[in-house]
ROKOL-384484 format. One record per residue (C-alpha): residue in three letters; x, y, z. Coordinates in steps of 0.05 Angstrom, whole numbers, padded with zeros to 5 digits, always signed. Example, Ala and Ser with C-alpha at 12.3 -4.5 7.8 and 13.67 -1.06 7.14 Angstrom:
<pts>
ALA+00246-00090+00156SER+00273-00021+00143
</pts>
This chain:
<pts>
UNK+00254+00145+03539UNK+00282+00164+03612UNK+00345+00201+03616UNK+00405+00160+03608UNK+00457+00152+03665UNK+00513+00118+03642UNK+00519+00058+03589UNK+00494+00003+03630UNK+00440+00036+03674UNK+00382+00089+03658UNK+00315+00103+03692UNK+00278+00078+03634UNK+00207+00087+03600UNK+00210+00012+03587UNK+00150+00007+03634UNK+00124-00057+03655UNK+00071-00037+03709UNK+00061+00041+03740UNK+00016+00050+03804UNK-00004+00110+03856UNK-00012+00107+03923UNK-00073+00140+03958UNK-00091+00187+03984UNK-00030+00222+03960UNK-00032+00204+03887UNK+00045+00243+03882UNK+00077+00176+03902UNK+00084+00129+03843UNK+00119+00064+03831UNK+00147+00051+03772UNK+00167-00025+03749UNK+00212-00041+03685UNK+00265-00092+03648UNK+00316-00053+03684UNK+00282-00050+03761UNK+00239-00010+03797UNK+00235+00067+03814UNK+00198+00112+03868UNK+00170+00180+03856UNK+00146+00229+03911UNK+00138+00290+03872UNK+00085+00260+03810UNK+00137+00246+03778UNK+00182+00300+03766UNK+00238+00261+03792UNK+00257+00192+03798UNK+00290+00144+03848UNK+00359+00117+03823UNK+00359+00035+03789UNK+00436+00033+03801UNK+00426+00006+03870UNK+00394-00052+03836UNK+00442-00100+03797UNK+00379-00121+03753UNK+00363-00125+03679UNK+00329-00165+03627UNK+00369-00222+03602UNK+00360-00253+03538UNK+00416-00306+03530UNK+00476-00314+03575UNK+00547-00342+03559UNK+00606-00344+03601UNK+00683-00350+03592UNK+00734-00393+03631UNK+00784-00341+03656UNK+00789-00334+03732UNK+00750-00306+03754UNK+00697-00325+03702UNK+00659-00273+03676UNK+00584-00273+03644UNK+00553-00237+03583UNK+00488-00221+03566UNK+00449-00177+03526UNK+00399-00137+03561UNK+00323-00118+03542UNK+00328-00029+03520UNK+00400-00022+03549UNK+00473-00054+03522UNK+00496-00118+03523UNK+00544-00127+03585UNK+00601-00166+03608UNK+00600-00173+03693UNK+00654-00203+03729UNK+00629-00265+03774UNK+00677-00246+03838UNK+00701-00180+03859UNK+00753-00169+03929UNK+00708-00106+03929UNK+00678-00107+04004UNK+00611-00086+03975UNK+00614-00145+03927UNK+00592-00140+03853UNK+00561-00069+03839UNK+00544-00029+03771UNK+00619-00016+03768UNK+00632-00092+03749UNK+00582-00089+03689UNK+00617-00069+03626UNK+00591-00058+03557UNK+00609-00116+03511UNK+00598-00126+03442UNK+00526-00109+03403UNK+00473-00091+03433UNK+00397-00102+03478UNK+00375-00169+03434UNK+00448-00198+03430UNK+00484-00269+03434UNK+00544-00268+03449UNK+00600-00313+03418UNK+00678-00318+03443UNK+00729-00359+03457UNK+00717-00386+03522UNK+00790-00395+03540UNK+00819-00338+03494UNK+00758-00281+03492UNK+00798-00224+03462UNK+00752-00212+03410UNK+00672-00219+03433UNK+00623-00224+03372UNK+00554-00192+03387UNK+00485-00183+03351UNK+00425-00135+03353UNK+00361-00131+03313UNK+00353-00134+03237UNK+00430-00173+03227UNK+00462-00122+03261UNK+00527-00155+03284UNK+00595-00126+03320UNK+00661-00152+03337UNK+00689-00117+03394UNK+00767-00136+03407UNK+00774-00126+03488UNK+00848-00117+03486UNK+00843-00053+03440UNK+00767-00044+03468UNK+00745-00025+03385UNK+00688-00048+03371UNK+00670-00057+03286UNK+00614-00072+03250UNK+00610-00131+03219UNK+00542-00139+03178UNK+00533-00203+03136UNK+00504-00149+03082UNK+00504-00078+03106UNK+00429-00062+03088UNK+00384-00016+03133UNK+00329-00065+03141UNK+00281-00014+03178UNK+00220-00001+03138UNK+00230-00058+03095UNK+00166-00112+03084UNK+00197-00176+03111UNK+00182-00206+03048UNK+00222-00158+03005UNK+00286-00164+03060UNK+00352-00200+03029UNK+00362-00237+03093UNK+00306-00232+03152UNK+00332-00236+03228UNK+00299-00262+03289UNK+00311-00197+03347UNK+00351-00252+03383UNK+00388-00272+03316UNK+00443-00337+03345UNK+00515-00333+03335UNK+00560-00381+03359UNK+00628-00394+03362UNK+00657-00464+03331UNK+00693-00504+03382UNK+00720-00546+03321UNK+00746-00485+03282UNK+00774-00437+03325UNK+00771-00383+03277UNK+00695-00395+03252UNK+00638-00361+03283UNK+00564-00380+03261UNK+00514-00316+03249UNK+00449-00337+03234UNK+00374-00300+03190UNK+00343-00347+03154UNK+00399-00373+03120UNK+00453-00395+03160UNK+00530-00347+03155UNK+00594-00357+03167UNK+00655-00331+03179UNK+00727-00343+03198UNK+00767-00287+03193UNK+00724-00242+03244UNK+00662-00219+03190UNK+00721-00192+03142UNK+00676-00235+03100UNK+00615-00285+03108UNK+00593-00343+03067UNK+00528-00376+03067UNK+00521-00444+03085UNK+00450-00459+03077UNK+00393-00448+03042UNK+00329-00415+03076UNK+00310-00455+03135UNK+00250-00434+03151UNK+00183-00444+03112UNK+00189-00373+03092UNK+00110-00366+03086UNK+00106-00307+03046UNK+00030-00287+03068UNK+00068-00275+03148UNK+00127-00228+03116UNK+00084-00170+03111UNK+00097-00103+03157UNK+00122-00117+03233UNK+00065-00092+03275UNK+00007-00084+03220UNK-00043-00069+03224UNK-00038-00035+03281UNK+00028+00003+03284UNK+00093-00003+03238UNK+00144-00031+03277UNK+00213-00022+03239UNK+00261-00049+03290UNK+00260-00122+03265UNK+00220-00147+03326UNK+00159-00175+03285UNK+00208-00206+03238UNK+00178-00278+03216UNK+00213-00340+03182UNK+00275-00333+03219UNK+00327-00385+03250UNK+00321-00380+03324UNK+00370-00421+03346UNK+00446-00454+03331UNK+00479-00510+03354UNK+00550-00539+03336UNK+00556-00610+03351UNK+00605-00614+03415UNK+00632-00683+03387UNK+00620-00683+03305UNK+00658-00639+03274UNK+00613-00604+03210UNK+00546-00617+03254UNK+00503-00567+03262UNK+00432-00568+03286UNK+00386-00509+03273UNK+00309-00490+03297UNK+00273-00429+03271UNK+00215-00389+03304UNK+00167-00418+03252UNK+00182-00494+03278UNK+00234-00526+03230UNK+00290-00564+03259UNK+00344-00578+03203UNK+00400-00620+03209UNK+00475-00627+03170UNK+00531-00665+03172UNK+00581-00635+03124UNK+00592-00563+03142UNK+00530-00538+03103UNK+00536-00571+03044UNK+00475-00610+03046UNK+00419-00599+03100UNK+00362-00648+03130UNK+00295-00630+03149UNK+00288-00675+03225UNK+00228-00631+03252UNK+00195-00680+03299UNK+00130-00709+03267UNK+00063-00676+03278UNK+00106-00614+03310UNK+00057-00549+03300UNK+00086-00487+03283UNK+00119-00468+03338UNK+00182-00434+03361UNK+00256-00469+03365UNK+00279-00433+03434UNK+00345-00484+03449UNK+00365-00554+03418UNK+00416-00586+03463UNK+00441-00650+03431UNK+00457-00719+03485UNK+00536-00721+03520UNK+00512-00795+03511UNK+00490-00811+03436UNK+00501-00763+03383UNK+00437-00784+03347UNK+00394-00759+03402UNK+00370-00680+03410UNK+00329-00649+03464UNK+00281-00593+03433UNK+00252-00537+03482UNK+00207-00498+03438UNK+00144-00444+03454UNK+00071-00422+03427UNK+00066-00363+03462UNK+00057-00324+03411UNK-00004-00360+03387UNK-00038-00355+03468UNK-00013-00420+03479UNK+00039-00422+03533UNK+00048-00497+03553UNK+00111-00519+03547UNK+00138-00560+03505UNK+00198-00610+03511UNK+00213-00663+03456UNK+00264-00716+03460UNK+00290-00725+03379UNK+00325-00791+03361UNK+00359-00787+03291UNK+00368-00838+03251UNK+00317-00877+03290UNK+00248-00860+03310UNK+00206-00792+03308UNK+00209-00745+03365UNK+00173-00764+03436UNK+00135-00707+03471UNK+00139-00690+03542
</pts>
């Protein structure tokens, strides 16, 4: 990895695409998930990224103070916080990004209208709270295991690199942290309960070591059988759709207490990426979901009506 430059920004070894110009094969052009770099000198030096207000984004949220102000986690760097309006004649710069809670493959979940304390994720279930008034950040595992070098199979609770956590807007207090069960807590990850059983099809025969054959990859990014996505009904209280990276949508009613299997009919294994449900009819979802991990990469867009009919495909 490149030298690190402050918390946001780094020329990285995240490399996306290297090339050399001819006839002088000292110039080289570097391309990451953070931006681009120049070399004249084969590399022995580097060109600055913070001139280039540019990351990889995995899931953004964004608050309603005024000015408004967006987070994100970003691919191999911290998750950030950027203000959305500066009076800074330059406009926004590196000095509006600010590290928030977590860390590269986080959600983040807040208060819209009151986001003193910012919950944050990171691979294998790692989860913070950071509290922006004091600006400490804690750690607030659902069951503080080192998951590195574990089989996924053998794992307590597996977690997708992008594990979801939401915030309820029903229960102020409760936030929503999800692995293949789904957690939750409402006195800031003090404690968690589990309101689910395993969601996924937890196919043991896919838990095996992340990377094998080929190389051991420990940092959760291989993970299988893991919830992908959470959604909190914005007009039923104790609703709560998930989707996880193996292709199950499951549905309840109650807060957890009981839990529906609605996967559209004839839906492959797949993976959930976002379930938005209708401002219009509670009984209807929109599914967006991916193969790309199997080399398939046409989309995929199902409209789900509950309670009525199986899933239409678009």
């Amino acid at each position: 990895m490149g030298a690190r430059h402050s918390a946001q920004f780094r020329v990285r070894m995240a490399i996306t695409t290297t090339c050399g110009s001819t006839p002088n094969n000292k110039n080289l052009f570097l391309q990451n998930d953070g931006g681009g770099a120049i070399s004249f000198n084969g590399g022995k030096s580097w060109s600055s990224e913070n001139n280039q207000p540019t990351a990889q984004f995995y899931r953004v949220n964004a608050d309603n103070r005024f000015p408004y102000y967006v987070y994100g986690g970003q691919q191999d760097n911290t998750s950030v916080m950027i203000v959305s309006r500066t009076t800074a004649g330059s406009g926004i710069s590196d000095k509006d990004w600010v590290s928030s809670a977590g860390g590269e493959s986080a959600f983040l979940a807040f208060n819209p209208d009151d986001p003193r304390y910012v919950m944050g994720g990171s691979y294998q279930g790692t989860i913070e709270v950071l509290d922006q008034q004091t600006h400490e950040g804690k750690p607030i595992m659902v069951s503080p295991i080192q998951y590195q070098a574990l089989q996924a199979k053998t794992m307590k609770y597996r977690f997708n690199w992008n594990a979801p956590i939401i915030w309820s807007k029903h229960e102020p207090n409760a936030f929503y942290h999800a692995g293949n069960k789904l957690f939750k807590t409402t006195d800031l990850g003090k404690s968690w309960t589990t309101v689910s059983p395993d969601l996924t099809r937890h196919d043991s025969t896919k838990l095996g070591w992340g990377g094998a054959p080929y190389t051991n990859e420990g940092a959760g990014g291989e993970n299988y059988a893991t919830i992908t996505y959470v959604l909190e009904s914005p007009i039923e209280k104790g609703t709560l759709w998930t989707g996880s990276d193996d292709g199950l949508v499951q549905l309840t009613r109650d807060g957890g207490k009981t839990w529906t299997n609605v996967t559209p009919a004839g839906l492959e294994e797949t993976l959930i990426n976002c379930i938005e449900v209708s401002p219009h009819d509670k009984a209807t979802a929109y599914i967006a979901t991916t193969r790309y991990k199997v080399n398939d990469f046409a989309p995929l867009f199902i409209k789900q009506l509950i309670m009525a009919k199986p899933g239409r495909r678009s």
